[in-house]
N, C-alpha and C positions, 0 to 999 in steps of 0.2 A: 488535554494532551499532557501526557506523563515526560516531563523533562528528558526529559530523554536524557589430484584425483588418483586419487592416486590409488592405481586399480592393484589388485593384488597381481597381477601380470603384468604390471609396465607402471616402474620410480625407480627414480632413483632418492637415496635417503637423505642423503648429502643436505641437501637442499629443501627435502620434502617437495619436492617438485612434479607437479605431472608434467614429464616431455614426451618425446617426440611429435615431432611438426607434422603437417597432415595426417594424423594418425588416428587410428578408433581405438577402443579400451582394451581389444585384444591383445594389443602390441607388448614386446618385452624387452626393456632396453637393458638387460641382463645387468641393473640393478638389485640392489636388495629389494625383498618386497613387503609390503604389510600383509595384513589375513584378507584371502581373494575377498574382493568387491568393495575393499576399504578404502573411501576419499577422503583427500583432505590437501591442502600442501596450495601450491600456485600453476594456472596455465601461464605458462610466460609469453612475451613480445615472439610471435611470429608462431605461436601454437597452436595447432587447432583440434580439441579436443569433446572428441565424440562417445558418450555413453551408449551400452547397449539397452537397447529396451526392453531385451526380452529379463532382466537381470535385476535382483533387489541390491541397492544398494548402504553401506553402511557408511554415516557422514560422523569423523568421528573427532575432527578438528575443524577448524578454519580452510574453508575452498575460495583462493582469491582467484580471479582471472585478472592478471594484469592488463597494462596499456599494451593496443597490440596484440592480444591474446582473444583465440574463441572459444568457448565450450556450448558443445551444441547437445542437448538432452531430448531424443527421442518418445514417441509418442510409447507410453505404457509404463514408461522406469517408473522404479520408484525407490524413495531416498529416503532413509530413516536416519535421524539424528539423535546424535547421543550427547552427553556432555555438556549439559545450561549451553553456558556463553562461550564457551571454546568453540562450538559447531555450529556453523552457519555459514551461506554462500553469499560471497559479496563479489561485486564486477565492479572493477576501479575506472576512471575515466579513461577513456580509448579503449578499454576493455568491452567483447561483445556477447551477449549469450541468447541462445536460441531455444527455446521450449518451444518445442513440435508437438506438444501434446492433440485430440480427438476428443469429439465429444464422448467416440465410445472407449479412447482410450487415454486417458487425461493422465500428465506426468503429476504423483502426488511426492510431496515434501511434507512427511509427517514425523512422527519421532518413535522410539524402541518404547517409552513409556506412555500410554493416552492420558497425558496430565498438560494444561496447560503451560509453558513457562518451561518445559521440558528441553527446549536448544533453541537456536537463535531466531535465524528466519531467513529471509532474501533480501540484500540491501542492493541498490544499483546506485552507483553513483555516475554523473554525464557534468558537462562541461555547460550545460545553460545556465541564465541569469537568475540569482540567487538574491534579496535584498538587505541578508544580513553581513555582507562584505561580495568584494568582486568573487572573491572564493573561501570557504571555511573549511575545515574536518567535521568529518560527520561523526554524533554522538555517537554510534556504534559504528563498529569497525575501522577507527583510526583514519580513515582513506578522505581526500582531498575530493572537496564535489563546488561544481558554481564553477562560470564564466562569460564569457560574450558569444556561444555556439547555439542561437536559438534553436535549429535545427539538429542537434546532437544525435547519434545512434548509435546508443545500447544495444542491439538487436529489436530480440523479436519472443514475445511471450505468448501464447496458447495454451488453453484450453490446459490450466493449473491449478491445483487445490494444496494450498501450504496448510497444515494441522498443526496442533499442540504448540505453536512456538513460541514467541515473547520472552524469553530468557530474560531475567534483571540482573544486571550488574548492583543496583541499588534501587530506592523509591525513586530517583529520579531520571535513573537513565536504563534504557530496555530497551529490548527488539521489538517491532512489531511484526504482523506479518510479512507483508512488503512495504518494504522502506523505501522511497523516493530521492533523492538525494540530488536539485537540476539537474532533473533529467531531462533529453530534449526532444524535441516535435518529431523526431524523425523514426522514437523507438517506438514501435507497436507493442499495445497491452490489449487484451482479448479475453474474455470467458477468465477468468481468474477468481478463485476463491478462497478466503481467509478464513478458517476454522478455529476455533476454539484456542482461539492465544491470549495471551496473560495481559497483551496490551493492546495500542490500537490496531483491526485488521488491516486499513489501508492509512499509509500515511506519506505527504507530499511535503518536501520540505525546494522550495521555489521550485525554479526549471517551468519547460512547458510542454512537458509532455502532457497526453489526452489520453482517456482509458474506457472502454467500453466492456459491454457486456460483466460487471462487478458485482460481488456476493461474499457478504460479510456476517457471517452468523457465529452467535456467541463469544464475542471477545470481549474479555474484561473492561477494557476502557473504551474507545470510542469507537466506532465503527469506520467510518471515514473522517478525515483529520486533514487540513492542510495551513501553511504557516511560510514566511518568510519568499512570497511573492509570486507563490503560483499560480500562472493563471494560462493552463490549457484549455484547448477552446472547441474543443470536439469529443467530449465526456456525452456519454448514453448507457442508459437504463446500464442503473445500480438497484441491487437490491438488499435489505440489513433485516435480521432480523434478531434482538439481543436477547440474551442472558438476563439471568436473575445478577447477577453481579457488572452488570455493563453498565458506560455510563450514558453516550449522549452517541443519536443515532449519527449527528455530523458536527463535530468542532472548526469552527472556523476563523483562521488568525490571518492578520496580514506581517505585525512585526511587533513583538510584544516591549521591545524596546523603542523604537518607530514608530508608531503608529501613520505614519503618511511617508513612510519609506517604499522608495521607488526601486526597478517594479511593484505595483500594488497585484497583491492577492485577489485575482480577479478572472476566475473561472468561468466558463459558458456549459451548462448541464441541462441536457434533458429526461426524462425521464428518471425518476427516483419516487421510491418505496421504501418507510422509514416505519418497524414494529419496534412496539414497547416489550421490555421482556415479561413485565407487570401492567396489565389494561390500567390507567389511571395515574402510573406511575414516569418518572422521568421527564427529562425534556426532549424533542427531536433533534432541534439544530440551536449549535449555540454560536452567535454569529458576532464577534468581537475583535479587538485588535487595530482596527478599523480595516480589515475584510472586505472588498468589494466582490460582486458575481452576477452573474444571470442566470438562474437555476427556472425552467420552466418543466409544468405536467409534472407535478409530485402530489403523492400519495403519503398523508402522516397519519397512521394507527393512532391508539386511544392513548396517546402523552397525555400527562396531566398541562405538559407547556408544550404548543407545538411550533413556535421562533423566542429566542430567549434573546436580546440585542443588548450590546454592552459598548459602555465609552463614544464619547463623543463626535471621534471622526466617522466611526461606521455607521452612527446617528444619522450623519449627516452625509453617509450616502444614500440612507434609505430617503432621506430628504429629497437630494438632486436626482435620486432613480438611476444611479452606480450601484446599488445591492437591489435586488429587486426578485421575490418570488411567483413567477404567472402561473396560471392555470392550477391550482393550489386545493386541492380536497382534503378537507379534516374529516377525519371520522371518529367522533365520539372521541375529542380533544379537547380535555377540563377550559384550558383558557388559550386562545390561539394568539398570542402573544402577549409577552412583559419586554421593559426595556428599562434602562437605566442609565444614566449620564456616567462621565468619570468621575465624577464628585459621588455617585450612588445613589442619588435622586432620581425618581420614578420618571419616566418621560415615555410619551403616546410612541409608540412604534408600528401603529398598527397600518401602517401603508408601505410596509416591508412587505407584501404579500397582497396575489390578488387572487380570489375564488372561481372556481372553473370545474369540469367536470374531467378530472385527470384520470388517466391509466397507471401514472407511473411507470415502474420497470417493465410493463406491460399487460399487467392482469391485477390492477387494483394489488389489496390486500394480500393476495395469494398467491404464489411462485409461478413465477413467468414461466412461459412453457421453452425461450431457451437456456431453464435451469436443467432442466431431467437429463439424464443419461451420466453426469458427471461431476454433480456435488451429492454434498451428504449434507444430512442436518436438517431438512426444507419440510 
């Protein structure tokens, strides 16, 4: 883990503001305007803003949906982003967004350039419990996430493919695809796909929201990623398949300063399918922090390491059977597990993991069949 609307028919400039309240993107509040299809600016407290689907659009700043505020993204838009870290969609706490995407018509969020690292990404931030304070600012985009709303809702995502993003502000702080930020039980995540970003594609920072149907191909750094206490518990078939420059199919933290800080990092996942970008090379899962989970029916391609276990408390969940991986198929996996104390002493890990005849994301090795019709890449 790397340390981390404004339509050309309806703004006003003042503020950079998308308004008016129950309104689609038609509207003209006989503001100034940018160049038609140009977003950017805030939906505010009481807005509710609808893009067209039939309509490209260009993201050429910062799109906040405030507390209060919705923007709802029909099935077929699509959203090009310009500008690194200036452009990127963030929804702040109480703030709600809706991607309606299809499998035959999926809302994609890619960029004007096909380069990784080219604009930000999607951040959500929600009001759930977080272990590194009762509430923090989140590394990218400034905005306040974490509290006591187990149930919190964000909206509602479907059937979405974010491209090229991970913009760095520096080596240690960057977008990832979609960014997590306690988010709560209550938002739906669906069919989502993370393309070719500069950092991790999915990343969870506490909250407990659950994500299904996931696909993470070619991101620089991790493919799935989570830290600081999340533990959603109705996660299904994920699928990663990396780059020559990627690093670890899943990062796993619970509080790198904490280590037995409450809530613990402690997911329930089934189904997962984890390729190397290189047969022989990398690790699958790197499972430290002290990290709790229950990850069953996974599929790990030819890693050279396929569970890498680090520090002592996560040790010692694989001990007590709080980390635990069932139904567990290596395939042609140089060494199916290393482990290492905090001190950096070699220690037996190997009941982190139990062997079984898995499917994973549901087709072994090879792309589950509810990939087709609306990713790329596979």
């Amino acid at each position: 883990m790397k340390k981390l609307l404004r339509s050309g028919f309806a703004i006003a400039v003042a503020t950079l503001t998308l308004v008016s309240c129950s309104s689609s993107d038609d509207n003209n509040d006989g503001g100034t305007t940018t160049k038609p299809n140009e977003i950017k600016g805030t939906v505010k407290k009481g807005e509710k803003r609808t893009l067209d689907g039939t309509k490209t659009y260009n993201l050429t700043g910062k799109l906040v949906v405030e507390d209060g505020g919705i923007l709802t993204i029909p099935a077929g838009t699509t959203i090009i982003g310009t500008g690194g870290t200036s452009a990127y969609i963030a929804v702040a706490q109480g703030g709600q967004i809706f991607v309606e995407g299809t499998k035959d018509k999926p809302v994609v969020m890619t960029a004007a350039e096909k380069k990784r690292g080219s604009w930000g990404g999607l951040v959500i931030c929600g009001k759930a419990p977080i272990n590194k304070a009762e509430s923090a600012t989140a590394e990218v985009s400034d905005l306040t996430y974490g509290g006591k709303v187990t149930n919190d809702n964000s909206g509602s995502i479907k059937y979405l493919r974010i491209e090229y993003s991970g913009a760095n502000y520096n080596s240690e702080k960057e977008f990832n695809g979609l960014s997590l930020f306690g988010v709560g039980s209550g938002t739906t995540i669906q069919y989502v796909q993370a393309h070719e970003g500069s950092d991790d594609g999915f990343e969870w920072f506490g909250g407990t929201v659950s994500a299904q149907y996931l696909v993470s191909t070619n991101n620089d750094d991790d493919q799935f990623d989570w830290t600081e206490g999340w533990n959603g518990q109705e996660n299904k078939f994920w699928f990663s398949k990396q780059s020559g420059t990627a690093d670890k199919g899943v990062e796993a933290d619970n509080n790198s300063k904490n280590r037995s800080a409450d809530p613990y990092s402690n997911p329930t996942i089934t189904g997962i399918t984890l390729l190397p970008a290189v047969d022989g090379k990398g690790t699958a899962m790197k499972l430290r922090e002290g990290t709790k989970g229950k990850l069953t029916d996974v599929v790990i391609g030819s890693y050279a390491v396929g569970f890498d276990v680090e520090h002592d408390e996560t040790i010692d969940n694989v001990k007590n059977g709080s980390l635990i991986l069932s139904n567990v198929k290596l395939i042609n996996v140089g060494k199916a597990t290393t482990g290492k104390n905090t001190k950096g002493e070699a220690v037996d890990v190997s009941k982190v993991y139990t062997a079984g005849e898995a499917k994973g994301a549901g087709n072994g090795v090879n792309a589950p069949e509810w990939t087709k019709g609306w990713t790329v890449g596979l």
